[in-house]
C-alpha positions in Angstrom: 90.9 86.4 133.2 93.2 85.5 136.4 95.6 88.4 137.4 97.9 84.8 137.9 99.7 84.7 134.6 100.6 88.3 134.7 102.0 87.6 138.5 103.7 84.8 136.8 105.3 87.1 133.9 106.5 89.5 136.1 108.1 86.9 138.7 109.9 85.6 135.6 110.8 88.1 133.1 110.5 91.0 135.9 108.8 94.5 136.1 107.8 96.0 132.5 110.6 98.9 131.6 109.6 102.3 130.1 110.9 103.1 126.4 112.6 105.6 128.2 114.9 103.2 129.8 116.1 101.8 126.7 119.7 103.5 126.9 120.1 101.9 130.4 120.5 98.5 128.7 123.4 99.2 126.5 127.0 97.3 127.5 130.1 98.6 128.0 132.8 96.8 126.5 133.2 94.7 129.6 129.8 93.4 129.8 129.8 93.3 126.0 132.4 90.8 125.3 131.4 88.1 127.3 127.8 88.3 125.8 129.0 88.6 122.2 131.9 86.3 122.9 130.9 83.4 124.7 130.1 81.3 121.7 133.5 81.8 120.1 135.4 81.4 123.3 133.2 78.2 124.5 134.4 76.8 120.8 137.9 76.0 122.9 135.6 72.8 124.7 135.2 70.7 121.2 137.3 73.0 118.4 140.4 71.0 119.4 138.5 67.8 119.8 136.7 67.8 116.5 140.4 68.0 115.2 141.5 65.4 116.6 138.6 63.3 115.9 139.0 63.9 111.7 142.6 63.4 112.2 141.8 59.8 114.1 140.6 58.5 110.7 144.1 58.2 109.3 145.5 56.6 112.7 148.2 57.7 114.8 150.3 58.8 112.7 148.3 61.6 111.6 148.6 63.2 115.0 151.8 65.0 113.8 149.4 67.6 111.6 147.4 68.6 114.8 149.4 71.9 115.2 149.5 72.6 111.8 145.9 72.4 111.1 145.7 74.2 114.4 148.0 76.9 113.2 145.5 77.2 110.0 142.6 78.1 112.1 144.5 80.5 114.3 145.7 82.1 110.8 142.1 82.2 109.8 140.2 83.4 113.0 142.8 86.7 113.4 141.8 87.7 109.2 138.6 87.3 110.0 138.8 89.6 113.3 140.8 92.3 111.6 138.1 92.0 108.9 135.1 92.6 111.0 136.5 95.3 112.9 136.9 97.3 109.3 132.7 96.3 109.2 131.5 97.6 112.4 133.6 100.8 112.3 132.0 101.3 108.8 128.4 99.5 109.7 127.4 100.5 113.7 123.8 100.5 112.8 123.3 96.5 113.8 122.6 95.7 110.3 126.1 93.4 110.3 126.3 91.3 107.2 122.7 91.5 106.0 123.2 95.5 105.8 126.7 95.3 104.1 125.8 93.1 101.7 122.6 94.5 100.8 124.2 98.0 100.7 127.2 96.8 98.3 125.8 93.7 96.7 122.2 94.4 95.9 119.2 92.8 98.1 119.6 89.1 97.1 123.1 88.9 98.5 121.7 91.0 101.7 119.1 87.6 101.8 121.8 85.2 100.9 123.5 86.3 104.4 120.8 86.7 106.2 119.1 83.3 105.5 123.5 81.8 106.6 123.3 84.0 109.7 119.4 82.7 110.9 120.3 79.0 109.9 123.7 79.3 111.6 122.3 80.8 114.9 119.9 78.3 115.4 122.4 75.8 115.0 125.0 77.8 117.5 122.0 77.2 119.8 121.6 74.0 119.2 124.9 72.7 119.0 126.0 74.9 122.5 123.2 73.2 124.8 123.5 69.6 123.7 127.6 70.1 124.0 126.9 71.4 127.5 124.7 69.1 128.4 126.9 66.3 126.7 129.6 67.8 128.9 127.6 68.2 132.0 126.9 64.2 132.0 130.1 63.3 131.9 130.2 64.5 135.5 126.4 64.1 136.6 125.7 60.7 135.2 122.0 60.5 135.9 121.7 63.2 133.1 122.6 61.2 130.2 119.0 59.2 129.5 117.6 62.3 129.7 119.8 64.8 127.7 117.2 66.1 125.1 114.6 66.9 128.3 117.9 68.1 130.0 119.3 70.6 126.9 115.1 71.6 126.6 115.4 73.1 130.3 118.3 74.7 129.8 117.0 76.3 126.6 113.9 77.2 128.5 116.5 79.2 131.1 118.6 81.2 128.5 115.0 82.2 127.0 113.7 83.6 130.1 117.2 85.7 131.1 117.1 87.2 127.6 113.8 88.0 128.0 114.4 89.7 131.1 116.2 92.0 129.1 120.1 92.6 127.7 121.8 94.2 129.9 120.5 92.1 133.0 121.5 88.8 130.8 124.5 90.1 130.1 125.6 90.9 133.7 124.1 87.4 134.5 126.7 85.7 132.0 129.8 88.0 132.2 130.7 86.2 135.6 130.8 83.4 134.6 132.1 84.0 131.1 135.2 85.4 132.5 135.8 82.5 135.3 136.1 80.6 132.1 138.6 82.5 130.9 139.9 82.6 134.1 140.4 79.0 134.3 141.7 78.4 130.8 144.4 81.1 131.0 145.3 79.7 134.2 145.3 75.7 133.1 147.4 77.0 130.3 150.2 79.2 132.4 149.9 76.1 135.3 150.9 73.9 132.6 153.5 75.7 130.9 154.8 76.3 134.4 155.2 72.5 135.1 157.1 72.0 131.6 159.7 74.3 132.0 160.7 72.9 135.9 161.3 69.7 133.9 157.8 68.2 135.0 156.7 65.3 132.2 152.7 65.7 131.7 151.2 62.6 130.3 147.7 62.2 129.2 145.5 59.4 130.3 145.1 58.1 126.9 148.9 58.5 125.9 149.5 55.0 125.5 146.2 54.1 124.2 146.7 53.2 120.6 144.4 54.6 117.5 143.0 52.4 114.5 142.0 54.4 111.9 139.8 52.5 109.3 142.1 54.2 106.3 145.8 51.9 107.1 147.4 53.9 104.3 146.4 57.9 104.1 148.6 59.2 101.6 148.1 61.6 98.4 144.2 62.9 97.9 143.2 60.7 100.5 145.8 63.2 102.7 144.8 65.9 101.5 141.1 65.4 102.1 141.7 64.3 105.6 143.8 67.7 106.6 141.3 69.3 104.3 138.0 67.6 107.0 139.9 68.5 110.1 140.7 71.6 109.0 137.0 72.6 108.5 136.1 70.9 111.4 138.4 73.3 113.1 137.1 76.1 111.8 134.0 76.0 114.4 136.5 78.3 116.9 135.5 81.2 114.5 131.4 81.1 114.7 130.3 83.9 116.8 132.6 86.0 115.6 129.4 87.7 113.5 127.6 88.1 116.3 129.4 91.9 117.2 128.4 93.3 113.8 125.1 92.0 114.6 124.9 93.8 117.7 126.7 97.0 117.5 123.4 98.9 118.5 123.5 97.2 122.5 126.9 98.9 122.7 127.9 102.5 124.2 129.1 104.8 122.6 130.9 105.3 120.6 129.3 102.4 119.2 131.8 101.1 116.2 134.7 102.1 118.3 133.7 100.0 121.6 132.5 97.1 119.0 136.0 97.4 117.5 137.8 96.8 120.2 135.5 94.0 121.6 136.6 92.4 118.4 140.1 92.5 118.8 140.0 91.4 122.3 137.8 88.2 121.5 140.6 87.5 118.8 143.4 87.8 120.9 141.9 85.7 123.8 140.2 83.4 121.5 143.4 82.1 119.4 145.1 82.2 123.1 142.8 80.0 124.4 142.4 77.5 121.5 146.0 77.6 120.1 146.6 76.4 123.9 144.8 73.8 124.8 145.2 72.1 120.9 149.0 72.3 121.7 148.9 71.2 125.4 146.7 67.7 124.0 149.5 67.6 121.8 151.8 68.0 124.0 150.5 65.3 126.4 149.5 63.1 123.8 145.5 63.4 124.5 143.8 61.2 122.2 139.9 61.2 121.2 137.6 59.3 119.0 134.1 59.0 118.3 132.1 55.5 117.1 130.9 56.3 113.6 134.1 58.6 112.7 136.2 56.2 111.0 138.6 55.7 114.1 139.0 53.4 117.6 140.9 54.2 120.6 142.3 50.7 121.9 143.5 50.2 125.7 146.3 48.2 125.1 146.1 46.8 128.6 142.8 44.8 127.8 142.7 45.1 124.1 139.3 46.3 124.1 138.0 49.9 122.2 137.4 52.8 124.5 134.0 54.9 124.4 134.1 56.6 127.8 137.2 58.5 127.3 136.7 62.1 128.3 136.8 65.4 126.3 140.0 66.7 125.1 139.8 69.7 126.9 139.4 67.4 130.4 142.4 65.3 129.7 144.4 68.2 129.2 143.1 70.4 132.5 143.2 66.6 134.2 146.7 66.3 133.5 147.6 69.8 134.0 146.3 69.8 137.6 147.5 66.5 138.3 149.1 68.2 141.6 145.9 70.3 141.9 142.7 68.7 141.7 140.8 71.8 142.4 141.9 73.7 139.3 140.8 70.2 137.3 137.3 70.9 139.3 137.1 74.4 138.1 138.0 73.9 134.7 134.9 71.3 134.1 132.1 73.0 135.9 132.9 76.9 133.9 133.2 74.6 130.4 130.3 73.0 130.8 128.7 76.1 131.9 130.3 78.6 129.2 128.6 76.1 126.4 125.5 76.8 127.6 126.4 80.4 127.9 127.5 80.2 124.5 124.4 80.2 123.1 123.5 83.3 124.4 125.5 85.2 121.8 123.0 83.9 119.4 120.1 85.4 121.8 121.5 88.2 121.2 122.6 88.7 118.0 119.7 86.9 116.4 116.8 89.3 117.0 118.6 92.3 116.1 119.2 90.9 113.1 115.5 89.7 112.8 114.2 93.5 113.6 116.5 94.8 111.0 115.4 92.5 108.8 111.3 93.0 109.5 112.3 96.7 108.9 113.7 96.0 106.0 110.2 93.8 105.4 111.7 90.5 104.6 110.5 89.2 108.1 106.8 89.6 109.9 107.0 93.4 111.1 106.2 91.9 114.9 110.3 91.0 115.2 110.7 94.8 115.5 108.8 95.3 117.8 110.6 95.1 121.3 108.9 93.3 124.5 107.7 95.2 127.8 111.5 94.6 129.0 112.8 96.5 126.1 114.3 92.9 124.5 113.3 91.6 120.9 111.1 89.6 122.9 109.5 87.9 119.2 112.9 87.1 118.1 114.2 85.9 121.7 111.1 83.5 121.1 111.2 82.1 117.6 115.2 81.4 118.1 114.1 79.5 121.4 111.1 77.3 119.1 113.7 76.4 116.2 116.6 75.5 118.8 114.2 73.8 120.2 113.3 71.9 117.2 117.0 70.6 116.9 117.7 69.5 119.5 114.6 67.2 120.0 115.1 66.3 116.2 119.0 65.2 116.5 118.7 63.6 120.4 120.8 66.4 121.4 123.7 64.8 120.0 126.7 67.2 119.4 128.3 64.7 116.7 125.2 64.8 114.5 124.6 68.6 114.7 128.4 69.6 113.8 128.7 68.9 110.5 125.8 71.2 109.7 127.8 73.8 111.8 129.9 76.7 109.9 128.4 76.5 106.3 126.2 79.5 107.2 128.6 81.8 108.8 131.2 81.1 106.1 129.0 82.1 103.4 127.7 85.4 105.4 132.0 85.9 105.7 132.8 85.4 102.6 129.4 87.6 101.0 130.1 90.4 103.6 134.3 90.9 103.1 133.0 91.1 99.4 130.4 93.9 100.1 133.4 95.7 102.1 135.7 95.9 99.4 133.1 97.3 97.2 132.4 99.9 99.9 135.7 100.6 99.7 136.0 101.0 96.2 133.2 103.5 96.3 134.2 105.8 98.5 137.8 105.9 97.4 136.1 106.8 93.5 135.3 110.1 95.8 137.6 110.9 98.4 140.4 113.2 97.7 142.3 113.4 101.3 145.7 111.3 101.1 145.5 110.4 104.7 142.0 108.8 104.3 142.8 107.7 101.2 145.9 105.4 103.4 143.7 104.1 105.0 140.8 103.4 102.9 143.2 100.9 101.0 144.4 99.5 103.9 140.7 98.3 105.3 140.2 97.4 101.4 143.5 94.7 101.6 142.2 94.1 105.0 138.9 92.8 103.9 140.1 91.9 100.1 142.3 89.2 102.3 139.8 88.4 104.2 137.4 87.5 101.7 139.8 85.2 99.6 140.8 83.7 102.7 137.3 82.9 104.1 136.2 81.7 100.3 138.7 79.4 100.4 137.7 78.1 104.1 133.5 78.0 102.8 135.0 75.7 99.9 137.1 73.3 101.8 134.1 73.3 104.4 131.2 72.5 101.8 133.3 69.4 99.9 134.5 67.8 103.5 131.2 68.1 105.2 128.6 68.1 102.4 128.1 64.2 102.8 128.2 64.2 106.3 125.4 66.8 106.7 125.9 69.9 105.2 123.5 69.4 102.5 121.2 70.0 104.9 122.0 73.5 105.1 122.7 73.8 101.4 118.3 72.8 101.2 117.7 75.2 104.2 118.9 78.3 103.1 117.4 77.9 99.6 114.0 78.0 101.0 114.5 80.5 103.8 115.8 82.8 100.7 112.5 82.2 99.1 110.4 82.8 102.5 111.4 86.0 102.8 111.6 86.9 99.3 108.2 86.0 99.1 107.6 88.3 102.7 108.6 91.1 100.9 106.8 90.7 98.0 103.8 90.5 100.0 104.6 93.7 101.7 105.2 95.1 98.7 102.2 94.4 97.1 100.7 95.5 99.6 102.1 98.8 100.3 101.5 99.7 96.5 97.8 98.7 96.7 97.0 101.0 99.8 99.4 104.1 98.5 96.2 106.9 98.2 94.2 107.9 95.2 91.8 110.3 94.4 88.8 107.7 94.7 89.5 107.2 98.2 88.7 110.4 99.8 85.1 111.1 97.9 82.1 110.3 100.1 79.5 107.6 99.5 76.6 108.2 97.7 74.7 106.6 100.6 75.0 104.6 103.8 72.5 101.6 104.5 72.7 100.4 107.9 71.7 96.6 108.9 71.1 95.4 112.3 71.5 91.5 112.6 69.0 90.1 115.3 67.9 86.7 116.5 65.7 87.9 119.7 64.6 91.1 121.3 66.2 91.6 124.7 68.8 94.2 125.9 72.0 93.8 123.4 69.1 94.2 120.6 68.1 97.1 121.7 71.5 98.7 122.1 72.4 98.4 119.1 68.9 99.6 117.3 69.5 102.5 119.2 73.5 102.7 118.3 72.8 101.9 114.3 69.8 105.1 114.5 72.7 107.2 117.0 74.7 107.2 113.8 72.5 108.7 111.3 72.6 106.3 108.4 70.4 106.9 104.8 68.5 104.2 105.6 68.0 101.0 108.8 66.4 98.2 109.0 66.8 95.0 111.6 67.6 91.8 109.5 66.8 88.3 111.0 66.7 84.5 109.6 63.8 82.2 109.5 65.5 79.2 110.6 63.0 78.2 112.3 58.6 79.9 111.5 57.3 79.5 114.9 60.1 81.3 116.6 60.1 83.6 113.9 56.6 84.6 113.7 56.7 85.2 117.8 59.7 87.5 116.8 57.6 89.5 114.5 54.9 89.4 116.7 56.8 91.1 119.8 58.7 93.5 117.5 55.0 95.5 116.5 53.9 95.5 120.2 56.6 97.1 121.1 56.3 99.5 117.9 60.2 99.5 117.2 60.9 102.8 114.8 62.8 100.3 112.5 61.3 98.0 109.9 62.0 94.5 110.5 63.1 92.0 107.8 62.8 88.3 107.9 64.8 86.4 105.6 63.8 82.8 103.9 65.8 80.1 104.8 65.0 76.3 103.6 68.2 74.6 104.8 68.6 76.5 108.1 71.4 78.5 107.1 72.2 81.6 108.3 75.4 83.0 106.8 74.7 82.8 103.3 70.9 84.3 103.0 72.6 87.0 105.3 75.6 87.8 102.6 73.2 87.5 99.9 71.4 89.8 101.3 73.8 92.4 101.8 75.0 91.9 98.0 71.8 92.4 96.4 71.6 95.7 98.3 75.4 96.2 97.3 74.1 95.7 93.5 71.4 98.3 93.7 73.7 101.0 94.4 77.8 100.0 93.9 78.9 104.0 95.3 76.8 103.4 98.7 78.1 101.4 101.5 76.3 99.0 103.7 76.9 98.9 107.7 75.9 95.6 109.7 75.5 95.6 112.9 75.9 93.0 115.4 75.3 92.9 119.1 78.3 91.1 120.9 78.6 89.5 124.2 81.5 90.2 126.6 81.9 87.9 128.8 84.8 87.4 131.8 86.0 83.8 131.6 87.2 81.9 128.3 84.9 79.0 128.6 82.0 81.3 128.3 82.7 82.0 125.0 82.7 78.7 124.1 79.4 78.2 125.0 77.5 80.3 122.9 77.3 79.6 118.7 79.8 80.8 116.2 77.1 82.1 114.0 77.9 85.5 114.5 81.9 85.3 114.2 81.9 83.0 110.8 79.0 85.8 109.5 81.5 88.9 110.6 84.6 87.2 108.8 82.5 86.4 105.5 81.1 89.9 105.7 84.4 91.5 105.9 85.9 90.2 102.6 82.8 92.1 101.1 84.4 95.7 99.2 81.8 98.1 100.5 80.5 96.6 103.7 81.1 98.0 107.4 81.2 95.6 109.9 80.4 97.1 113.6 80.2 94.6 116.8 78.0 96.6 119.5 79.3 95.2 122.7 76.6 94.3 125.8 78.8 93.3 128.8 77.5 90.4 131.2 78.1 90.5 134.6 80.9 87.9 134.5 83.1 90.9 132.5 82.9 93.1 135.6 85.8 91.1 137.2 87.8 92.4 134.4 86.7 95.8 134.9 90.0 98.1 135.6 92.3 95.5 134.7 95.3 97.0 133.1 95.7 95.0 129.5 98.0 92.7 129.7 101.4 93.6 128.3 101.8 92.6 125.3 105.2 92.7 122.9 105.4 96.2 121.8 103.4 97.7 124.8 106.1 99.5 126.2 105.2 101.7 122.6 102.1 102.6 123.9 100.1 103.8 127.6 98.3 100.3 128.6 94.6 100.3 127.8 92.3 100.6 131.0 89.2 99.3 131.3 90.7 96.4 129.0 87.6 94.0 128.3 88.6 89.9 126.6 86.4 87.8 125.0 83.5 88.2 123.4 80.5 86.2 122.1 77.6 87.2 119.6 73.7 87.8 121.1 72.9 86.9 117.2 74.3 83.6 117.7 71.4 81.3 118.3 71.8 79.3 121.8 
């Protein structure tokens, strides 16, 4: 095998890290929140929007509600802060909601969240790189025919940096994570500057009038229009999760640093999004979306507008209508932090997935971290599904959304639950006052939080159910029942190999088989391994496919007076597998306490295609032979000269290597002598 793809690997994902090296990629809180936090703070680029499109429904007049739907999600993204902040104080072993609601709840709760958290990070995914990429052709047209191949690339880049590792992703994104912020704070003060020296800041589409399909919104219909913008809203508070997900990247002290993370994602978050929904009302931005129940009209030709840009463009456009730099700035760090947004999932993701295969409700190989200390299997299968998505929905942000926040308000909602149970138990014990005080307070904390964030999961399953949702509500029935059934098997399985007094007595006997189709060199190796190790009784086994060749065999094997008894088994219909395994039963039958050991010489050879060029015999005979109870199955390995080029070669790394010295010597591929050419 080529030394190229390793070359490759290492250009890429650079040199492999030592285990040893593992607390060098922890973050400090600096570093930390713009890797956690990028998905909630890139939520400012089409939170506001996705209000104002649900509000467009009803017409113009609806408008008036924007900052009091806006006001609602502010209200609901600080309880759910101060709530998490009670869970990774309480919870800094990564486990996040999975662990607090298995702890409190029972297991099936702990795989109720966990099948929200793994549907609703493959959507953050999803929904972060089409938006981007959505974003990014508004400015770079020759994107826009191409936005699935375009929002695949991207996806292939963020898979790559995480895979480098966390701590060299999360320096990668912090810069421009915080020009983001940067340029949002500064749009904000800029504009609030111009308003108080008397300047008048108009929108492009302030005079653009809105036809909503409903002409007369009034009573339920009301409601359940607030009630849809309001949910649609709520996607400034995904990501949020993601910190209790990854207290174990931080420093210590591990819930402290997480804690505070928290609170300064809240604050900036509800900054940044309470702004620039009040700025588009303010300026009288406008937005609507074909499909959505809504047309924006340019009164000047009477036709319906398409093209009109994002919210969060009109508002920095009109801002920095004095300053076109600042405009420039604000586009190129949105459309960059919504593809940085989806790293939060990257990393929040496989943590979750390696608690989860520890817990065994996942494939053990998510634990298991990659030669660049990252959860290199989890990094992966986030990247596949994303991928998935994407190419399955055209990359199209509108289609994606409405599946967006179902998960992460049922792992809310199921988590605060778990925390006020937590509470409740360790106030049944504790006896200090002081503790006591603030036991209860966490408890209202969290008690609020999880009436609040019920409420929100409600409103959000009746206004988006029809429009998407359901999806979701099918997904994370069967993800429930994957991994139920995971750790059922693991289960099963543990039980069945747990040791008993049978296992340790000796067999009676061992009969040892040699399979052989010619006499040359690998033949002879292995005669002269099977005699090396002693067994009760040997003998060479071959299969008269066809008499002639068989009878020559025979013929050679007493000239050369071989000190093992050849047998030569019938076979009619040229088979070779099954006169082989009924062989090896009927000698099984004889005597059930002895064991049987076959034999079978093996190529090695130094180039895939070489493998393919010699029968599968031998292979389909060792897996048949292997689902026998009593029978050994031993390859003897003869390398060709092809292998040498492999000689040496350190094995490849592998996920998980960094657990263990690399093999030397390392040999691939192999092909059977038996095997008939």
């Amino acid at each position: 095998m080529s030394k190229v793809p390793d070359l490759t690997k290492r250009l890429l994902l650079g040199r492999a890290l030592s285990s040893s090296k593992q607390h060098e990629q922890l973050l400090p809180k600096r570093i930390a929140l713009p890797v956690f936090a990028s998905d909630a703070l890139s939520s400012v680029a089409y939170a506001p929007q996705e209000i104002l499109i649900a509000l467009a429904a009803g017409g113009l007049v609806m408008y008036k509600y924007t900052p009091w739907v806006a006001a609602a999600v502010v209200v609901v993204l600080l309880t759910v802060v101060a709530s998490y902040r009670q869970n990774v104080r309480a919870y800094p072993s990564g486990g996040g909601d999975f662990e607090v609601a298995t702890t409190n709840l029972g297991s099936n709760w702990g795989v109720v969240v966990a099948s929200a958290l793994i549907v609703d990070y493959t959507l953050t995914v999803a929904v972060s790189v089409s938006s981007g990429i959505e974003n990014l052709g508004a400015l770079l047209t020759f994107i826009q025919p191409h936005e699935v191949l375009a929002a695949v690339g991207v996806l292939i880049v963020l898979t790559l940096a995480n895979l480098r590792g966390l701590k060299e992703a999360g320096i990668a994104f912090a810069v421009p994570t915080y020009l983001f912020m940067i340029a949002i704070l500064g749009m904000l003060v800029w504009g609030l500057v111009r308003l108080l020296a008397g300047t008048e800041l108009k929108a492009e589409t302030a005079d653009y009038q809105l036809r909503g399909d409903e002409t007369d919104i009034a009573g339920f219909a009301l409601v359940i229009l607030l009630l849809r913008a309001f949910s649609s809203g709520c996607a400034a508070l995904t990501g949020v999760e993601s910190i209790s997900n990854g207290v174990p990247a931080f420093r210590k002290p591990k819930g402290k640093n997480a804690a505070t993370t928290l609170l300064l994602l809240g604050l900036v978050s509800m900054t940044m999004f309470g702004g620039v929904t009040t700025f588009a009302y303010l300026t009288d931005a406008k937005f609507s979306e074909p499909g959505h129940g809504s047309h924006l009209i340019d009164p000047a030709t009477g036709t319906e507008v398409t093209d009109a840009e994002p919210v969060i463009a009109q508002v920095a456009h009109t801002v920095f209508s004095n300053f076109e730099l600042g405009f420039a700035l604000v586009a190129i760090m949105t459309a960059l932090i919504l593809f940085l947004a989806a790293n939060t999932a990257f990393n929040g993701f496989p943590v979750l997935g390696s608690v989860l295969a520890q817990n065994r409700y996942l494939p053990r190989q998510l634990h298991t971290r990659g030669d660049r200390l990252a959860l290199s299997n989890g990094i992966i299968i986030l990247a596949f599904m994303a991928g998935l998505l994407i190419y399955a929905y055209d990359a199209s942000v509108s289609a994606l959304i409405p599946l967006y926040t179902v998960g992460v308000f049922i792992s809310f909602t199921v988590s605060q639950i778990g925390m006020v149970r937590h509470w409740n138990r360790l106030l049944a014990t504790e006896r200090d006052a002081a503790q006591r005080r603030r036991m209860k307070t966490s408890r209202g904390i969290n008690a609020f939080g999880a009436t609040l964030t019920g409420i929100v999961l409600t409103v959000v399953l009746i206004s988006k159910f029809a429009l998407g949702a359901y999806i979701v509500c099918i997904a994370m029935p069967v993800l429930f029942l994957v991994m139920k059934g995971i750790r059922k098997h693991y289960d099963r399985v543990a039980e069945e190999l747990v040791p008993s007094g049978e296992d340790v007595a000796l067999p009676a006997r061992n009969h040892g088989i040699v399979l052989v189709s010619k006499i040359h060199k690998p033949t002879l190796r292995a005669l002269a391994y099977a005699r090396a190790t002693r067994p009760s009784t040997l003998e060479a086994v071959t299969v008269a496919v066809d008499a002639a060749e068989s009878q020559r065999l025979q013929d050679e094997w007493q000239a050369l007076d071989l000190p093992v008894p050849l047998k030569i088994l019938d076979s009619p219909y040229r088979e070779i597998t099954r006169p082989v395994l009924a062989y090896v039963k009927s000698v099984r039958r004889k005597s059930p306490r002895d064991v049987v050991t076959v034999f079978i010489p093996e190529y090695v050879v130094g180039h895939w295609w070489e493998q393919l060029l010699h029968n599968q015999s031998a292979l389909r005979l060792k897996g048949r032979l292997l689902f026998q109870p009593g029978v050994m199955v031993t390859s003897v390995a003869w390398q060709l000269q092809s292998s040498d080029r492999l000689k040496g070669r350190v094995e490849p790394p592998v996920p998980g290597s960094s657990r263990r010295p690399p093999r030397a010597g390392a040999r691939h591929g192999g092909g059977s002598v038996s095997d008939r050419d």
